[in-house]
ZAMARGU-4260 file (C-alpha; in steps of 0.2 Angstrom, whole numbers, plus 5000, padded with zeros to 4 digits):
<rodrens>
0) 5055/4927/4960 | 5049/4923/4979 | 5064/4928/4987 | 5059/4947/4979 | 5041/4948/4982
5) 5042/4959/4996 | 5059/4969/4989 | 5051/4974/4971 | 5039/4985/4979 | 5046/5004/4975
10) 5044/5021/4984 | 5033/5026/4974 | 5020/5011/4977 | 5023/5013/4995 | 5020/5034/4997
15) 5005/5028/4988 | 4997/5016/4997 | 4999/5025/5015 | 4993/5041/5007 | 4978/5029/5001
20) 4978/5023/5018 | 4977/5040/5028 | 4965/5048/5018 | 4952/5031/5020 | 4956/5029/5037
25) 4952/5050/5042 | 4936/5047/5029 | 4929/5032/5040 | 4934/5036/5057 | 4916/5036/5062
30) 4907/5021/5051 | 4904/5002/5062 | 4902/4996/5046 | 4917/4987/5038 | 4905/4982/5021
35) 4904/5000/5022 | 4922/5004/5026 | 4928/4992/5012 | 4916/5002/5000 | 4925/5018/5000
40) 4934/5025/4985 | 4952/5026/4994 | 4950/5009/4998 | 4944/5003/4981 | 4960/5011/4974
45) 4969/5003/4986 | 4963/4986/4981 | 4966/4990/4962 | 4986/4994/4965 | 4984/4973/4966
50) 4996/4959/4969 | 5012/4971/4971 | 5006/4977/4987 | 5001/4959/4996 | 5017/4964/5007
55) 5011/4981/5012 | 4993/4973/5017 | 5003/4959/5026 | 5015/4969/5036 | 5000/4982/5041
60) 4989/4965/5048 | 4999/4969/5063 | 4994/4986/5067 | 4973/4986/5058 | 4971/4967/5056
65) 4953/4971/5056 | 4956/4984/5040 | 4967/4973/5027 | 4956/4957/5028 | 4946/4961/5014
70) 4958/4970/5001 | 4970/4955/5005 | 4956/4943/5000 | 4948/4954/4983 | 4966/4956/4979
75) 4974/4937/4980 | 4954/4928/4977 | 4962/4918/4993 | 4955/4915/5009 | 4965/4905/5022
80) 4954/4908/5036 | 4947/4891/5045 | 4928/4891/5048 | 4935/4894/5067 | 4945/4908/5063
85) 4931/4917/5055 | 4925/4932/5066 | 4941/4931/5077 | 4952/4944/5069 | 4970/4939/5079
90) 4969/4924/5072 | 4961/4929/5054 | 4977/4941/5052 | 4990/4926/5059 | 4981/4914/5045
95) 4983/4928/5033 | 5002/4931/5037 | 5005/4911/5037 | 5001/4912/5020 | 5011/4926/5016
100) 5025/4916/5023 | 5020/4901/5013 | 5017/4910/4997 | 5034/4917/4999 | 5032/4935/5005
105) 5044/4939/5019 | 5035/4945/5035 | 5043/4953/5051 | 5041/4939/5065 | 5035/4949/5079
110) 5015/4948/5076
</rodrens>
């Protein structure tokens, strides 16, 4: 059901994904490298929770958008940036959250 993609995510999954979060984000504080950064086991875990935590990923776009690119992408096979886009994160995430929105997800406005 669309209008329930982002209600039919429970606690559980939640507490979950940002203790997944917090404990990748304090283990690569110091790496440049996102390949790298993406490589981690947290983050692999986080990738595995799969499809039911697209609107976590979405919603967080607006506080890392660098961080979520590439679990949205392993997770959904999708990749809406443009060729022009690429390498320009701002505008990565905003492709990112329009197709959130057009795959049905609800997203808070204010990006």
């Amino acid at each position: 059901n669309i209008l329930n993609k982002s209600a039919e995510i429970s606690a559980e999954v939640v507490d979950r994904f940002y203790a997944l979060a917090s404990d990748w984000e304090k283990e690569v504080a110091g790496l440049s490298s996102t390949a790298q950064m993406s490589q981690h086991p947290a983050y692999l875990e986080i990738i595995n929770m799969g499809s039911k935590i697209v609107p976590l990923l979405l919603s967080e776009l607006k506080k890392n958008p660098l961080y979520w690119l590439s679990a949205l992408s392993a997770i959904t096979g999708e990749n809406p940036v443009k060729p022009e886009q690429r390498g320009r994160i701002k505008q990565m995430a905003s492709a990112w959250i329009e197709w959130g929105r057009n795959q049905g997800y609800a997203i808070e406005e204010n990006v």
